[in-house]
PyMOL commands that place a pseudoatom at each C-alpha (Angstrom):
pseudoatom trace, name=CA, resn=UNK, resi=1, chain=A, elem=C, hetatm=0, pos=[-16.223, -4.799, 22.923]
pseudoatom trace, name=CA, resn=UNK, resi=2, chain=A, elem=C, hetatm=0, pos=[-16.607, -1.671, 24.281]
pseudoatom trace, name=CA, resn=UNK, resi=3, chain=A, elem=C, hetatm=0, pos=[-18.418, 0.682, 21.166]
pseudoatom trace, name=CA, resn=UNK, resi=4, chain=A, elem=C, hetatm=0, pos=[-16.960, 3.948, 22.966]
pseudoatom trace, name=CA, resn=UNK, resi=5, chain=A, elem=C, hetatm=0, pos=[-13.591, 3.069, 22.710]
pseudoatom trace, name=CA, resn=UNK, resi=6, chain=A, elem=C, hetatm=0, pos=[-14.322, 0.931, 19.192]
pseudoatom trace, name=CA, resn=UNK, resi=7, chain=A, elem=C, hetatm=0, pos=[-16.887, 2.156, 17.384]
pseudoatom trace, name=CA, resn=UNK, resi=8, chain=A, elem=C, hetatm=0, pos=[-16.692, -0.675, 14.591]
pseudoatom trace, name=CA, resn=UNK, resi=9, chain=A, elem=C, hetatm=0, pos=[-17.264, -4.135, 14.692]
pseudoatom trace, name=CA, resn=UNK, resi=10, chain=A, elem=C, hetatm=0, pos=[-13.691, -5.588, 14.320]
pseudoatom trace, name=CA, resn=UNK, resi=11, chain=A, elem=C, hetatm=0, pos=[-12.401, -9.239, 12.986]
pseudoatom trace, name=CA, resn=UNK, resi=12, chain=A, elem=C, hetatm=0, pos=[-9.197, -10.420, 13.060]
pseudoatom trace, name=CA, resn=UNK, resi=13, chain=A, elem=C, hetatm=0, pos=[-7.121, -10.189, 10.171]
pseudoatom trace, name=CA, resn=UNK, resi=14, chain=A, elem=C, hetatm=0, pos=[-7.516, -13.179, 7.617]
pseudoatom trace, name=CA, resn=UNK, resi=15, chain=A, elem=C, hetatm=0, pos=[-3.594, -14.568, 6.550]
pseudoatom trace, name=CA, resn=UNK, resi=16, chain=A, elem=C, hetatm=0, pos=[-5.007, -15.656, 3.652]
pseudoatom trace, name=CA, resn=UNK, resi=17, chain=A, elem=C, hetatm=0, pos=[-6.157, -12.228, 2.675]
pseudoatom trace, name=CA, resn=UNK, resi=18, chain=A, elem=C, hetatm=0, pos=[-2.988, -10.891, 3.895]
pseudoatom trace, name=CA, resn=UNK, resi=19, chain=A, elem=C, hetatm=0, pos=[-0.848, -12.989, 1.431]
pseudoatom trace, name=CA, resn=UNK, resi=20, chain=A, elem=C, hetatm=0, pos=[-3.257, -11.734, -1.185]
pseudoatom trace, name=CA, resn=UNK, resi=21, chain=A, elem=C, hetatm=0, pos=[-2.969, -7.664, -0.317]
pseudoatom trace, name=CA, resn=UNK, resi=22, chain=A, elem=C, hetatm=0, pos=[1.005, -8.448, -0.465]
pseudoatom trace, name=CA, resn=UNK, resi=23, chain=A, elem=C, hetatm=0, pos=[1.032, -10.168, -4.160]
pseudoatom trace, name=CA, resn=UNK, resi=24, chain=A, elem=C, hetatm=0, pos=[-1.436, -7.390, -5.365]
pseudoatom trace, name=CA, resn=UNK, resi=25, chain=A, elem=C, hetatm=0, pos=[0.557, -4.536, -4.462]
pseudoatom trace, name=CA, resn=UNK, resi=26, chain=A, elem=C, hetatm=0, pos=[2.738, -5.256, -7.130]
pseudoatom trace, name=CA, resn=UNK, resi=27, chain=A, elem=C, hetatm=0, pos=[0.497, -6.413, -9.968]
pseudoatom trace, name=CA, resn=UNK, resi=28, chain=A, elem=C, hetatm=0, pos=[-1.256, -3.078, -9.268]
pseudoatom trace, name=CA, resn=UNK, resi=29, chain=A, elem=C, hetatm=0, pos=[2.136, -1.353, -8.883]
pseudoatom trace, name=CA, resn=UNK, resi=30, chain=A, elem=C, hetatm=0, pos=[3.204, -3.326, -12.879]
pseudoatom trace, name=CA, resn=UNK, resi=31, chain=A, elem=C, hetatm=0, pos=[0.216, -1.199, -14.312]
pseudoatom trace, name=CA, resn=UNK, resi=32, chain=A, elem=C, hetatm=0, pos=[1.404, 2.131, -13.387]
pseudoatom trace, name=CA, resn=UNK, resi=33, chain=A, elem=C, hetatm=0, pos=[4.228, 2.790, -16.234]
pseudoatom trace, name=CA, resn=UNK, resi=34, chain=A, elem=C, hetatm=0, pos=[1.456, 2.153, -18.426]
pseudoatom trace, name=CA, resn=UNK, resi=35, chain=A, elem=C, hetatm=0, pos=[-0.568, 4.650, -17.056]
pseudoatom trace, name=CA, resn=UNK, resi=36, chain=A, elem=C, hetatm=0, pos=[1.353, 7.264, -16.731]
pseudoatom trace, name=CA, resn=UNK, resi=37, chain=A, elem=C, hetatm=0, pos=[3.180, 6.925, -20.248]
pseudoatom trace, name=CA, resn=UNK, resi=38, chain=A, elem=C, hetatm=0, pos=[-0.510, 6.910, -21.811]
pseudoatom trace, name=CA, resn=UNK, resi=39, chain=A, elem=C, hetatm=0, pos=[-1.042, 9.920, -19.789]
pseudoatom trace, name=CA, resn=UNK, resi=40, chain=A, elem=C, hetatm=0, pos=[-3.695, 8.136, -18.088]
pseudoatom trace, name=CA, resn=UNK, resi=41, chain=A, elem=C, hetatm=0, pos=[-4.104, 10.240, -14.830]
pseudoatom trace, name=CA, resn=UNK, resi=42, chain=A, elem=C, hetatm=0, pos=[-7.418, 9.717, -13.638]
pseudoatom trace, name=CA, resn=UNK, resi=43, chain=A, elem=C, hetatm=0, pos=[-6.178, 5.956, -14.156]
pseudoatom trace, name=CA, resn=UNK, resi=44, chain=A, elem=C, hetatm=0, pos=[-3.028, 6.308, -11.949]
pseudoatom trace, name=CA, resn=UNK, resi=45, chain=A, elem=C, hetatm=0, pos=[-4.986, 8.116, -9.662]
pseudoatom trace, name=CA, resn=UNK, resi=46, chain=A, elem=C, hetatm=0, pos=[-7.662, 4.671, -8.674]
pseudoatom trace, name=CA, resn=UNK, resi=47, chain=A, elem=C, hetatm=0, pos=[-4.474, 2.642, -8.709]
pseudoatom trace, name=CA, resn=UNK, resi=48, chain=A, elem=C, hetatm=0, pos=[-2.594, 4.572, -6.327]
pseudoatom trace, name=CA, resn=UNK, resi=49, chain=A, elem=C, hetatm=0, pos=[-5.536, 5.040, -4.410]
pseudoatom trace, name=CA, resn=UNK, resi=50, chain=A, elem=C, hetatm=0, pos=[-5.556, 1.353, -4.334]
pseudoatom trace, name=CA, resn=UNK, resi=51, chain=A, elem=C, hetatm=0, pos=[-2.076, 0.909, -3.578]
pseudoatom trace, name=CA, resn=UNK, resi=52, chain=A, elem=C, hetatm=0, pos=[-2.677, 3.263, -0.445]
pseudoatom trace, name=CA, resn=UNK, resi=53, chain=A, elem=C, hetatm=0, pos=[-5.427, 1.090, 0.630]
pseudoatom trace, name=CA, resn=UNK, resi=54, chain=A, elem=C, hetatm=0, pos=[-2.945, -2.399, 0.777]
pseudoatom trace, name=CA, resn=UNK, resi=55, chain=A, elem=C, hetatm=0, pos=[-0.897, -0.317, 2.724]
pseudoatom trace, name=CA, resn=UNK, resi=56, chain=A, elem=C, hetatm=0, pos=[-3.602, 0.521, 5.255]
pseudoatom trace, name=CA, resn=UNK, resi=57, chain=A, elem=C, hetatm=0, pos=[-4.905, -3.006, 5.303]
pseudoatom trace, name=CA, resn=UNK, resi=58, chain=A, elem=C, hetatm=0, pos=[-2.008, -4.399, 5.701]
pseudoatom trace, name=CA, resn=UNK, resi=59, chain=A, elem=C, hetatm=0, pos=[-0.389, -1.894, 8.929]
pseudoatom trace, name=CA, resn=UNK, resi=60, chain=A, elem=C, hetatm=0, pos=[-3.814, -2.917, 10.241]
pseudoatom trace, name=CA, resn=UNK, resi=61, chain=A, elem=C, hetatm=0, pos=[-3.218, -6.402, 9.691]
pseudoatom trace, name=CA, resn=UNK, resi=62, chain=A, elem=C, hetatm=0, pos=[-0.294, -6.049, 11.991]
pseudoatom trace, name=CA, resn=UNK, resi=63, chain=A, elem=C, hetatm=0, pos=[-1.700, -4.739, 14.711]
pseudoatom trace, name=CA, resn=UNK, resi=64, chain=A, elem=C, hetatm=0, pos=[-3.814, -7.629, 14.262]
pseudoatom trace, name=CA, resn=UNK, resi=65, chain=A, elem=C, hetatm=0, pos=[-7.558, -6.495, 12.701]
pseudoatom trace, name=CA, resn=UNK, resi=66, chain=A, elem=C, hetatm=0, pos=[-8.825, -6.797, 9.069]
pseudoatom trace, name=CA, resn=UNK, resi=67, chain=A, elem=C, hetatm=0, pos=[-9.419, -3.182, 7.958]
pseudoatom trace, name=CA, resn=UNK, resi=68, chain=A, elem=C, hetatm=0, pos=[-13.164, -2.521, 9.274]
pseudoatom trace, name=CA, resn=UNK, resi=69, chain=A, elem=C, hetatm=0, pos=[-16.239, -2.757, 6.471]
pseudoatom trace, name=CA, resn=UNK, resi=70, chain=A, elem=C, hetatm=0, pos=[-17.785, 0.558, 6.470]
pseudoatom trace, name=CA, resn=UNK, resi=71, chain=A, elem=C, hetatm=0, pos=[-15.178, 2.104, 8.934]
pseudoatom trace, name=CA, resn=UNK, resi=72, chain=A, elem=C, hetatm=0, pos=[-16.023, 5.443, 10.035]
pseudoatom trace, name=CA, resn=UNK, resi=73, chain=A, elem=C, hetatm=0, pos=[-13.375, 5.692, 12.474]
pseudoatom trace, name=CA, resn=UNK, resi=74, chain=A, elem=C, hetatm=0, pos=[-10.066, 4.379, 10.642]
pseudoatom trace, name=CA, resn=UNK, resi=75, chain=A, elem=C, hetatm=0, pos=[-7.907, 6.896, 12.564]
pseudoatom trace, name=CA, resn=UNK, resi=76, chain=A, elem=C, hetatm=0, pos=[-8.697, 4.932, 15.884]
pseudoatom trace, name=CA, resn=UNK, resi=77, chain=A, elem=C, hetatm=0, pos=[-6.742, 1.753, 14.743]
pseudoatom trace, name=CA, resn=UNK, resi=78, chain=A, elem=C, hetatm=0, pos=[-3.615, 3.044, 13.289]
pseudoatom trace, name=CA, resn=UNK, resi=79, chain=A, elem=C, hetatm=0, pos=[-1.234, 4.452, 15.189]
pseudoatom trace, name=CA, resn=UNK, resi=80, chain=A, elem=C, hetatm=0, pos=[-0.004, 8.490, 14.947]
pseudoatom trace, name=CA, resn=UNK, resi=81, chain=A, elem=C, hetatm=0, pos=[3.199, 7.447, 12.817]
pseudoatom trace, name=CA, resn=UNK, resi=82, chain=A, elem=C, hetatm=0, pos=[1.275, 4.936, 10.759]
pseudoatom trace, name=CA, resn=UNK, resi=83, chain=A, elem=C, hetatm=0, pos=[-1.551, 7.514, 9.992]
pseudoatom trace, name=CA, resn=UNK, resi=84, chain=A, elem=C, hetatm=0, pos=[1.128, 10.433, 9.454]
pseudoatom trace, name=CA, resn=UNK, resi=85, chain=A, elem=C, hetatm=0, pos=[2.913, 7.931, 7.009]
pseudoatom trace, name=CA, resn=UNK, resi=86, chain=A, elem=C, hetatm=0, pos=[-0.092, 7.333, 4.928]
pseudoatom trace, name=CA, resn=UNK, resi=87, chain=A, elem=C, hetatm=0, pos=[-1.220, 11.016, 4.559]
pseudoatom trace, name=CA, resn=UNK, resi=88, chain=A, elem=C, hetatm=0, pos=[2.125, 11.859, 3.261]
pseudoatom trace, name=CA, resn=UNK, resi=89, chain=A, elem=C, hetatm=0, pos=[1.543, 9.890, 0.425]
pseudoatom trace, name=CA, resn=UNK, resi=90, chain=A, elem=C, hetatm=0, pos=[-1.841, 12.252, -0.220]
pseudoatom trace, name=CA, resn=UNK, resi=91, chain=A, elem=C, hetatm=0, pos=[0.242, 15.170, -1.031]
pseudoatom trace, name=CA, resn=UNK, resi=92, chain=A, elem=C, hetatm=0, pos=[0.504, 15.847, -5.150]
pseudoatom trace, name=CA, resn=UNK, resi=93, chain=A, elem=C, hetatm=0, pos=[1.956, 18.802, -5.943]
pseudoatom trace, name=CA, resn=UNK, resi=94, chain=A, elem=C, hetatm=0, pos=[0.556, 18.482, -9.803]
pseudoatom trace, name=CA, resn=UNK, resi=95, chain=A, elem=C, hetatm=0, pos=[-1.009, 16.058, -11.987]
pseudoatom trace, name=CA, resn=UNK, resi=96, chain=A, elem=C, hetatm=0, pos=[1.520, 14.135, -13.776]
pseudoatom trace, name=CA, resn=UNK, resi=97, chain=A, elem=C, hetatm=0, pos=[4.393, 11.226, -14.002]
pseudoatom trace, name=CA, resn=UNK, resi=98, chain=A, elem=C, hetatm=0, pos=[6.401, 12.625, -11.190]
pseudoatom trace, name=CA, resn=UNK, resi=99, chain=A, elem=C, hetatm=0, pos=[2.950, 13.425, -8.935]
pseudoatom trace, name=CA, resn=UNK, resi=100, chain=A, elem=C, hetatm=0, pos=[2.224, 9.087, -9.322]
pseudoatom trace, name=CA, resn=UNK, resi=101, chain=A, elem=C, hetatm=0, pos=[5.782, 8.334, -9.278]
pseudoatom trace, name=CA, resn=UNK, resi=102, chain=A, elem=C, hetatm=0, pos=[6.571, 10.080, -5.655]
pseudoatom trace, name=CA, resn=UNK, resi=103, chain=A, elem=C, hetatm=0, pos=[3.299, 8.491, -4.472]
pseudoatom trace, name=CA, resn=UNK, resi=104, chain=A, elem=C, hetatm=0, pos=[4.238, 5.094, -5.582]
pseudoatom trace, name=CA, resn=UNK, resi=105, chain=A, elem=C, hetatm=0, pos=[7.228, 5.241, -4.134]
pseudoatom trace, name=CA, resn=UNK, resi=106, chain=A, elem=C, hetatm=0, pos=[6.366, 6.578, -1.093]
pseudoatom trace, name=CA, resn=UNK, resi=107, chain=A, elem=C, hetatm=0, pos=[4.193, 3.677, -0.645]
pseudoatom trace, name=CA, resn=UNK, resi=108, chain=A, elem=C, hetatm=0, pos=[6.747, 0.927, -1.460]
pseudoatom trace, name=CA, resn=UNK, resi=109, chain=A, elem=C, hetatm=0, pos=[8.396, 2.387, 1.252]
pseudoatom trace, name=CA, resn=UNK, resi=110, chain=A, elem=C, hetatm=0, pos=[5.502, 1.701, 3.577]
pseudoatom trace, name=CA, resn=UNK, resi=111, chain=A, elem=C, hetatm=0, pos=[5.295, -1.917, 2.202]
pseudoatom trace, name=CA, resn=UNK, resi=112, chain=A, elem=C, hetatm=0, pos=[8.358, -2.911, 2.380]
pseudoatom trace, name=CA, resn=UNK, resi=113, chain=A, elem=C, hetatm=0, pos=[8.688, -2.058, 6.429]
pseudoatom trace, name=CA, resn=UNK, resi=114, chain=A, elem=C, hetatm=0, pos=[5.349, -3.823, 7.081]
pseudoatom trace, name=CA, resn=UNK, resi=115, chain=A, elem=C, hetatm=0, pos=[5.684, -6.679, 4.438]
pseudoatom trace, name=CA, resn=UNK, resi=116, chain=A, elem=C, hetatm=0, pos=[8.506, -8.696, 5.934]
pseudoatom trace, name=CA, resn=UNK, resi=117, chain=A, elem=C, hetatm=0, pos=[6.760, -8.408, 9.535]
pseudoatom trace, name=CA, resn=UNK, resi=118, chain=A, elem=C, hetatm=0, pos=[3.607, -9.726, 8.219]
pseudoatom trace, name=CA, resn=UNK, resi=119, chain=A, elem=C, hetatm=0, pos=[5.496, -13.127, 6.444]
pseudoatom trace, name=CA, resn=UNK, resi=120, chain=A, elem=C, hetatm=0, pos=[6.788, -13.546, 9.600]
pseudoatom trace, name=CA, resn=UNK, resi=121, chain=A, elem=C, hetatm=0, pos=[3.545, -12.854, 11.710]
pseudoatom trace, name=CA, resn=UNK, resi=122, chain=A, elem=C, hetatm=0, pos=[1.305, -14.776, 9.858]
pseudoatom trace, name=CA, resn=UNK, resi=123, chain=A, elem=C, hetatm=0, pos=[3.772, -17.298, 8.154]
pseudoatom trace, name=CA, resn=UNK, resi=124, chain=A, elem=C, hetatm=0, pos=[3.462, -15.941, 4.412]
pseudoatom trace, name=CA, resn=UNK, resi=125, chain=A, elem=C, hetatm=0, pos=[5.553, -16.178, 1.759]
pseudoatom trace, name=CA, resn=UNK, resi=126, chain=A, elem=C, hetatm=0, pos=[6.971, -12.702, 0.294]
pseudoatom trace, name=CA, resn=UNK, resi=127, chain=A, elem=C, hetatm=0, pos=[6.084, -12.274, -3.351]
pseudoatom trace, name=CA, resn=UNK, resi=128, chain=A, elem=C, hetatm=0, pos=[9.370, -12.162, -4.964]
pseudoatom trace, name=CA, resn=UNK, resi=129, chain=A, elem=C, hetatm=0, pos=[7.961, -13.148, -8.331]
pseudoatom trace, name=CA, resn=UNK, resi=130, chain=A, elem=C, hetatm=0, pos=[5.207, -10.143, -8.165]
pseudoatom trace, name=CA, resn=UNK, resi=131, chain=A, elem=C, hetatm=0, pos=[7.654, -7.904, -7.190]
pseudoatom trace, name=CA, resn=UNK, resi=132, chain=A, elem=C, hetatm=0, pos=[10.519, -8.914, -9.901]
pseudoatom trace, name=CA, resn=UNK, resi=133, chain=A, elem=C, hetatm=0, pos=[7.305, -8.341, -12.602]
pseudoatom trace, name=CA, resn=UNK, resi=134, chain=A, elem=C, hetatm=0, pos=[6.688, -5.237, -11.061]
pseudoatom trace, name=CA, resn=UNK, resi=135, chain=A, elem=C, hetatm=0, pos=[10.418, -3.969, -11.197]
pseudoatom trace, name=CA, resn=UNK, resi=136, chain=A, elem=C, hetatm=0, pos=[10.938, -4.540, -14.638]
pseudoatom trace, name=CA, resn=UNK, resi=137, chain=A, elem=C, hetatm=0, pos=[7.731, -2.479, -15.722]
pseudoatom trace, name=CA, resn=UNK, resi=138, chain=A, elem=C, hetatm=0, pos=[9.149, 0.163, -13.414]
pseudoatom trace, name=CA, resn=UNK, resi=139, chain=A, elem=C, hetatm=0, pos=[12.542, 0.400, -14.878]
pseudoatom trace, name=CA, resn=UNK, resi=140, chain=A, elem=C, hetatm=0, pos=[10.919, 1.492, -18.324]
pseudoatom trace, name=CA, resn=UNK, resi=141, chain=A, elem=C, hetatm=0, pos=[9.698, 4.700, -16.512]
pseudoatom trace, name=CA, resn=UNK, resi=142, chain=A, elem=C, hetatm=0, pos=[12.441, 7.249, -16.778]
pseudoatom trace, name=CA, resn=UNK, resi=143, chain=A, elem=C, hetatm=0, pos=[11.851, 8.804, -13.721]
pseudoatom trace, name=CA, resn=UNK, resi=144, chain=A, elem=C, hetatm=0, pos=[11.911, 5.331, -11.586]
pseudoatom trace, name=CA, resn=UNK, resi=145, chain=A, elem=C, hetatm=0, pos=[14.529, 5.380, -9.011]
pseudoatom trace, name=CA, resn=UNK, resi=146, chain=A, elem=C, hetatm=0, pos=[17.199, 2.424, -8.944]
pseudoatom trace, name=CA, resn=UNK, resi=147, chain=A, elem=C, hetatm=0, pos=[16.902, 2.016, -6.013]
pseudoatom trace, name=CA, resn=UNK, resi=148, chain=A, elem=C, hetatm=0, pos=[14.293, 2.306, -2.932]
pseudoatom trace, name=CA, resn=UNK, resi=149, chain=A, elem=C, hetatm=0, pos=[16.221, 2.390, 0.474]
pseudoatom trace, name=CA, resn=UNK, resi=150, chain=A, elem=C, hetatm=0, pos=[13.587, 1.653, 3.330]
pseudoatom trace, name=CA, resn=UNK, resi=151, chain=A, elem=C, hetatm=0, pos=[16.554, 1.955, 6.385]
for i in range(1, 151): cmd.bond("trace and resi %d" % i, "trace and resi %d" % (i + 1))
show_as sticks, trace
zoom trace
């Protein structure tokens, strides 16, 4: 490996860790209406942080690395549109229900493009039952779209 062109050592991504990133999403995801209903912001803030960071491991588990311990160079194994897709889900207007709820959603987004190519990359099994739990939190936020298209 040439440590010019990448400056970290890399593995391959792990399908068993993969299969856990996709089930956590959503149990992380299931805490949020609690969080923001209890006004719990700095709370909703670490989870979505969280939430941001399945999303990264799991674009780089698709192009075939586990995300990097102690990365300094991140940016090198994402590409432009998977970077720019990420840091859109930075930007928070204010502190507050509709700041986490935009974020969230922008993120389920993200996961739902890159979790059906990962089941079918690495021959896992999409979390229905996480993501059913996680709806039905969801729906008790008033603010929580109906629907998320991802076309």
């Amino acid at each position: 490996m040439n440590p010019s062109i990448w400056p970290d050592l890399l593995s391959p991504a792990d399908a068993i860790h993969v299969q856990r990133t996709l089930e956590q999403f959503w149990n992380i995801l299931a805490t949020l209406p609690d969080l923001i209903q209890r006004r719990e912001n700095l709370l909703a803030a670490d989870a979505t942080a969280r939430l941001r960071r399945f999303v990264l491991e799991m674009m780089l588990a698709l192009n075939g690395v586990a995300y990097p311990t102690d990365t300094r160079h991140l940016n090198t194994y994402l590409s432009d549109t998977q970077r720019a897709a990420v840091e859109k889900t930075l930007l928070m207007p204010t502190v507050g229900a509709e700041s986490w709820i935009g974020q969230a959603v922008a993120l389920v987004v993200i996961y739902r493009w890159y979790a059906p190519q990962l089941v079918e990359k690495y021959g896992l099994r999409y979390p229905r039952a996480a993501e059913e739990a996680a709806w039905l939190r969801l729906r008790g936020l008033p603010d929580w779209p109906l629907v998320i298209a991802t076309e």
